[in-house]
C-alpha positions in Angstrom: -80.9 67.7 20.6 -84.4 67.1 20.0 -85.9 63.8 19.2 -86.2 64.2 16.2 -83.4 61.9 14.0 -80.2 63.7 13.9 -79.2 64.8 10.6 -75.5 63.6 9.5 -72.8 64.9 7.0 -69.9 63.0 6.1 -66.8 64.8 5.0 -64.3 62.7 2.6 -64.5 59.7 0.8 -61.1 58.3 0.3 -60.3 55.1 0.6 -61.3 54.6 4.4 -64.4 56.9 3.7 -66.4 54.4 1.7 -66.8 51.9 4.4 -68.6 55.0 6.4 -70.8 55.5 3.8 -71.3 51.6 3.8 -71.9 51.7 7.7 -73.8 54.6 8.2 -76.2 53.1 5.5 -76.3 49.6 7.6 -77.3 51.5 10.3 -80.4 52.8 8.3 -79.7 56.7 7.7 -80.1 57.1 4.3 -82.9 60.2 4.6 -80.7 62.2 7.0 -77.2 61.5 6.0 -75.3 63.9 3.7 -72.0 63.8 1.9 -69.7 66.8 1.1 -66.5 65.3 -1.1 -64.2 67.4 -3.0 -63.4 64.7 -6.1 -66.1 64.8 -8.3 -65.6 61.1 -9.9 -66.3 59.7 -6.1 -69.2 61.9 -6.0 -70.6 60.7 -8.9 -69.8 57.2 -7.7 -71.7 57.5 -4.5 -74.8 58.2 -6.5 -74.8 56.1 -9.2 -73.2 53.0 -7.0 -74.6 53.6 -3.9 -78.2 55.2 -4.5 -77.1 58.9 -2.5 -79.9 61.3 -3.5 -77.8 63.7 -5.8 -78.9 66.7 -3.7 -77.4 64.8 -0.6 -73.5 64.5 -2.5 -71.7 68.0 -2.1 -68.0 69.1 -3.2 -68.4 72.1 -0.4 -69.3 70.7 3.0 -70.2 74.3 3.6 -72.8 74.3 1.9 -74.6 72.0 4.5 -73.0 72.8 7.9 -75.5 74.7 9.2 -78.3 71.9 8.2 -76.6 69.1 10.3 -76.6 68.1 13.4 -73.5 65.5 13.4 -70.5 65.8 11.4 -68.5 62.9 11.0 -64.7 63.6 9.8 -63.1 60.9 7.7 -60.3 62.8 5.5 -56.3 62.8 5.9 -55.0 63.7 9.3 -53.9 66.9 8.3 -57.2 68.2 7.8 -58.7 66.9 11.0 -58.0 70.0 13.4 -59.4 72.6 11.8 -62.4 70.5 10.5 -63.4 69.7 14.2 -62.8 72.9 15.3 -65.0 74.2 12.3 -67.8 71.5 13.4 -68.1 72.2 17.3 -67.3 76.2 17.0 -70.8 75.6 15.2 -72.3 73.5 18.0 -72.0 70.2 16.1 -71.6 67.1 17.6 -68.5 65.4 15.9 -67.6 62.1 14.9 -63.2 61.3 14.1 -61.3 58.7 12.9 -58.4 58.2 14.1 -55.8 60.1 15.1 -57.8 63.0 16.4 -55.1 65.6 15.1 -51.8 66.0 14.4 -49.9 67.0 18.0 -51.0 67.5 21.5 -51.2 71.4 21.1 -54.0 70.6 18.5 -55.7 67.9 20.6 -55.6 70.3 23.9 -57.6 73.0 21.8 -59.8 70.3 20.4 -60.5 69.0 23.8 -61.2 72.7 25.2 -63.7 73.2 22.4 -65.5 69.8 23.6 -65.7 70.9 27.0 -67.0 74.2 26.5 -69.7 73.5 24.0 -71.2 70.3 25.2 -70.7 68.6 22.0 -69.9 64.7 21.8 -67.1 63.7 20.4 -65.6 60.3 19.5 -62.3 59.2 18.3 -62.9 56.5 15.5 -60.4 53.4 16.9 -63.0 50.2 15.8 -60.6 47.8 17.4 -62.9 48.2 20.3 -65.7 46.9 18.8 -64.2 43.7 17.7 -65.7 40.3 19.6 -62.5 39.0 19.7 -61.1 42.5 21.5 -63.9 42.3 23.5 -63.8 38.6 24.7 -60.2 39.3 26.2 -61.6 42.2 27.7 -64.0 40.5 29.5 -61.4 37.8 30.3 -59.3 40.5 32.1 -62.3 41.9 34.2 -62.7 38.7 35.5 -58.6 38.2 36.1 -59.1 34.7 34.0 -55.4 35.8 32.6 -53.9 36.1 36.4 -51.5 38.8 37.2 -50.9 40.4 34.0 -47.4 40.5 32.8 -46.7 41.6 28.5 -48.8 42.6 26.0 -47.1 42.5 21.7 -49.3 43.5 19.0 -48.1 43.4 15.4 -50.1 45.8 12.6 -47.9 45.2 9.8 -47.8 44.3 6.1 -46.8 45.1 2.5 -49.3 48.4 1.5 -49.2 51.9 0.5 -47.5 54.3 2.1 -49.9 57.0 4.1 -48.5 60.4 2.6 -50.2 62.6 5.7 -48.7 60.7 8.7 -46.3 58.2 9.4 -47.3 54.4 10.1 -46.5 54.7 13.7 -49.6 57.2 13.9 -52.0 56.2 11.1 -51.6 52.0 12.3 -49.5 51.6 15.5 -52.1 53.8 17.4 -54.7 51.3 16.3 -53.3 48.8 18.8 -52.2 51.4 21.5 -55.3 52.8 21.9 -56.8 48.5 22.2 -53.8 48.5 25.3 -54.8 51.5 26.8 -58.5 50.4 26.6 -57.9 46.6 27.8 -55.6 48.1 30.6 -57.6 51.0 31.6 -54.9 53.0 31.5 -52.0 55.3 30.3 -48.3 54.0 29.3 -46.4 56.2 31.4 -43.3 56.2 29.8 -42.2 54.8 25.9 -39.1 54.1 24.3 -39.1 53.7 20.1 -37.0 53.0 17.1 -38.4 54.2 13.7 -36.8 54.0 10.4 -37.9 56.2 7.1 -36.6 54.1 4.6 -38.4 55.7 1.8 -36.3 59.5 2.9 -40.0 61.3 2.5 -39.8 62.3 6.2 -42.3 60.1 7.7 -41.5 56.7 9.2 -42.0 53.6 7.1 -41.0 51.6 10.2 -41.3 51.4 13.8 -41.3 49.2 16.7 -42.7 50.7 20.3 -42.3 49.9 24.0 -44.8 51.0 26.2 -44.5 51.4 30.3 -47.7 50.8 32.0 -48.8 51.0 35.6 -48.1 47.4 37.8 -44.8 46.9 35.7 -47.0 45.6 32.5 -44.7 46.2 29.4 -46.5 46.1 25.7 -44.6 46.3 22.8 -46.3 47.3 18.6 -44.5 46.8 15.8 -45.8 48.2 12.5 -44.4 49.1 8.8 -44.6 49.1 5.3 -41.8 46.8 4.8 -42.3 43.6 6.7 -44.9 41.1 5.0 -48.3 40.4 5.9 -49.8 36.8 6.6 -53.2 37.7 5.3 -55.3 39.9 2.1 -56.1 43.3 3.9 -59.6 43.5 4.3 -59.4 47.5 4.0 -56.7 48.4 1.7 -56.8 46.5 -1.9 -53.6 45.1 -2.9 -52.0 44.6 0.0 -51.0 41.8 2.7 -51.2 42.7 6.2 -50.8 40.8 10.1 -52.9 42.2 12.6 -52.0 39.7 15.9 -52.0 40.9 19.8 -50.9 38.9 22.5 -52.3 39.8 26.3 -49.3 37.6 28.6 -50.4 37.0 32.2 -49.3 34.6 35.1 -51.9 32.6 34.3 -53.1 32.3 31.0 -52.1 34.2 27.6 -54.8 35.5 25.1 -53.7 35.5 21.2 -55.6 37.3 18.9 -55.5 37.5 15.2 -57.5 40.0 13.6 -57.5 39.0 10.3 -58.3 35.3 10.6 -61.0 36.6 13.9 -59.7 34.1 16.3 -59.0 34.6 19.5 -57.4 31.7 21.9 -56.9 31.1 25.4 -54.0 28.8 26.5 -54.1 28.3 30.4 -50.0 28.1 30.5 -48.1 29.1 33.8 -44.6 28.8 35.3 -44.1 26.9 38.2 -40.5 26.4 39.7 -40.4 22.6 39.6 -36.6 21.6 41.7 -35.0 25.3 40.8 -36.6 25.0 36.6 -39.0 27.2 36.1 -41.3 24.7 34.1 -44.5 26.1 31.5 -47.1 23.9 33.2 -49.6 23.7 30.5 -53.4 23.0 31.1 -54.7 23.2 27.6 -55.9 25.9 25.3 -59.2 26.9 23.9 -61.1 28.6 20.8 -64.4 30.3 22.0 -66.4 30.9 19.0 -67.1 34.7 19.8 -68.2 35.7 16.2 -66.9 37.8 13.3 -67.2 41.8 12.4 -65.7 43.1 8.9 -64.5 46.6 9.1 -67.7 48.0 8.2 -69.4 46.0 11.3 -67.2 47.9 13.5 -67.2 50.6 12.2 -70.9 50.3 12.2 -70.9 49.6 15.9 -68.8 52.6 17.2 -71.0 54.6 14.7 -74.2 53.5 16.9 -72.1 53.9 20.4 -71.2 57.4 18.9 -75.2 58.1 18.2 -75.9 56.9 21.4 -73.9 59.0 23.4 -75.3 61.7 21.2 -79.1 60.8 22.4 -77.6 60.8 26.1 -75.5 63.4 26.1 -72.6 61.6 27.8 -68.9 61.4 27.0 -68.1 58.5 24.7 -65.1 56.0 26.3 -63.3 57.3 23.4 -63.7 60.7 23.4 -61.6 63.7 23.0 -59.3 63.6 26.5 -58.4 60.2 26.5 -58.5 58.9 22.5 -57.4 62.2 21.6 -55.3 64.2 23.6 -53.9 61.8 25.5 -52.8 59.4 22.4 -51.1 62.7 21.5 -49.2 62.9 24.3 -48.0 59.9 23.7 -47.3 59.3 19.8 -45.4 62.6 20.8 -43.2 60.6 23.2 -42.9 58.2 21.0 -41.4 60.2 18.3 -38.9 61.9 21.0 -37.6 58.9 21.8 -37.4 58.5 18.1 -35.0 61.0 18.1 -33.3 60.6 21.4 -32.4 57.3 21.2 -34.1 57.6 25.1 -36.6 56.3 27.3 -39.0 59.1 27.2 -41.8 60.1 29.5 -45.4 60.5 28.8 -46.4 63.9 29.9 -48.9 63.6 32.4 -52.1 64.5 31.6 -53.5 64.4 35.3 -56.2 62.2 34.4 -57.3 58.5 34.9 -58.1 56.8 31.1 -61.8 56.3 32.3 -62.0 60.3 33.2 
């Protein structure tokens, strides 16, 4: 790509799509950016509340394709595959949320149409970019946690029911893909329990145990059903609890994403006369900062143009964000079914490849 700026389309403006609109204009592009949306009540919204140039707001994102440089996909799963594929058969660079498709077949070809082009693409999981995500990172890199032993996340809370996905793949992935990341690596095997309460075919329920390298088990729960702590900060009208805990042999980070706290309590066991005893040296609050949803989103947005002006792979990009969470929401949902502990196929790859 020249060095000119790149020139951006947006496809979809549901409910998660506005606070891409909101981010990409807090990163400045306002001249360059484009929006193709099929309803034409949003459309009208994003000129009249937003100030989008009405020759910028589209119902066809055909009609601007070949004018672009970057497409960045934010409609329902469903629709993701053969938007990519549409976007990097014509040499564009691509931006996804989350998941990247529907199944690992999907994601393979996805991948194959990355490698062969040369486009970027990045998978849109924002958990990353949170300062509290990022402080426990840090705190692993430097083994402040000691030999690390359990990690639980909880993305849960009373909401609407996703009609393109179930919530094991539109919420529990949030938090896989923040394991994966904070481990560096792959689950190797799963075993999971959903529930579809509401008989529409996709789980309203589901709670996930991940095998990791080292003996390091991680367990997400998410659903409809259960009740949130906190207001949602992205859907309206609902409660959610977004809370991870990283469990080491000397310290355990807790997390809360809604209230954007994160603690470190220096607790270990010591066998004290044959009792194993919690020796506790205190905990602390490190004031690390805030990001609302569109500050992260904002932020991978800018790691995504970045690896567009470089030319190099995002961290996540379409082999490990995207094919390899495929492979594994697939073993989750076999397990699902088998009542079984259920490999992860192996994708022959390290997470950082």
């Amino acid at each position: 790509m020249n060095k000119k700026e790149p020139s951006i389309l947006q496809i979809g403006l549901g409910a998660f799509g506005w606070n891409h609109l909101c981010a990409w204009q807090e990163l400045g592009v306002r001249e360059h950016y484009w929006l193709a949306e099929t309803d034409a009540v949003r459309r009208e919204r994003a000129v009249s509340q937003y100030g989008l140039a009405r020759d910028h707001v589209v119902s066809d994102y055909r009609q601007l394709l070949d004018r672009v440089d970057i497409v960045d996909v934010v409609t329902p799963t469903d629709s993701h595959f053969g938007l990519c594929r549409e976007a990097l058969e014509a040499g564009k660079d691509v931006f996804v949320e989350k998941p990247m498709t529907m199944d690992a077949n999907q994601a393979r070809e996805v991948s194959e149409l990355v490698r062969k082009s040369g486009c970027v693409l990045q998978v849109g999981y924002y958990y990353r970019c949170h300062p509290t995500a990022r402080k426990v990172k840090a705190w692993l890199d430097a083994v402040e946690l000691g030999q690390l032993r359990y990690l639980s996340g909880s993305f849960m809370g009373f909401k609407r029911a996703r009609t393109d996905v179930g919530v094991t793949h539109t919420d529990a992935v949030h938090f896989i893909d923040l394991f994966n990341w904070l481990l560096d690596a792959f689950p190797h095997e799963v075993y999971a329990v959903t529930r579809d309460h509401f008989k529409r075919g996709l789980e309203d329920w589901s709670l996930v145990l991940l095998h990791y390298p080292g003996d390091v088990v991680a367990k997400v729960e998410s659903g409809y059903i259960q009740p949130g702590r906190w207001r949602d900060k992205v859907v309206p009208n609902a409660f959610t609890t977004k809370e991870i805990a990283v469990c080491g042999s000397a310290a355990t980070a807790e997390v809360d994403f809604e209230q954007e706290t994160v603690q470190l309590h220096r607790v270990c066991h010591e066998n004290r006369k044959g009792v194993w005893t919690a020796v506790v040296a205190g905990s602390e609050t490190p004031n690390v900062g805030t990001a609302a949803p569109i500050q992260m989103i904002a932020t991978e947005l800018q790691q995504f143009l970045d690896s567009v002006r470089d030319r190099s792979d995002p961290d996540a990009n379409a082999r490990t964000a995207g094919l390899g969470m495929a492979h594994i929401v697939e073993a989750i949902y076999a397990s699902a079914r088998s009542g079984k502990l259920e490999k992860v196929s192996d994708l022959g790859m390290n997470f950082t490849a």
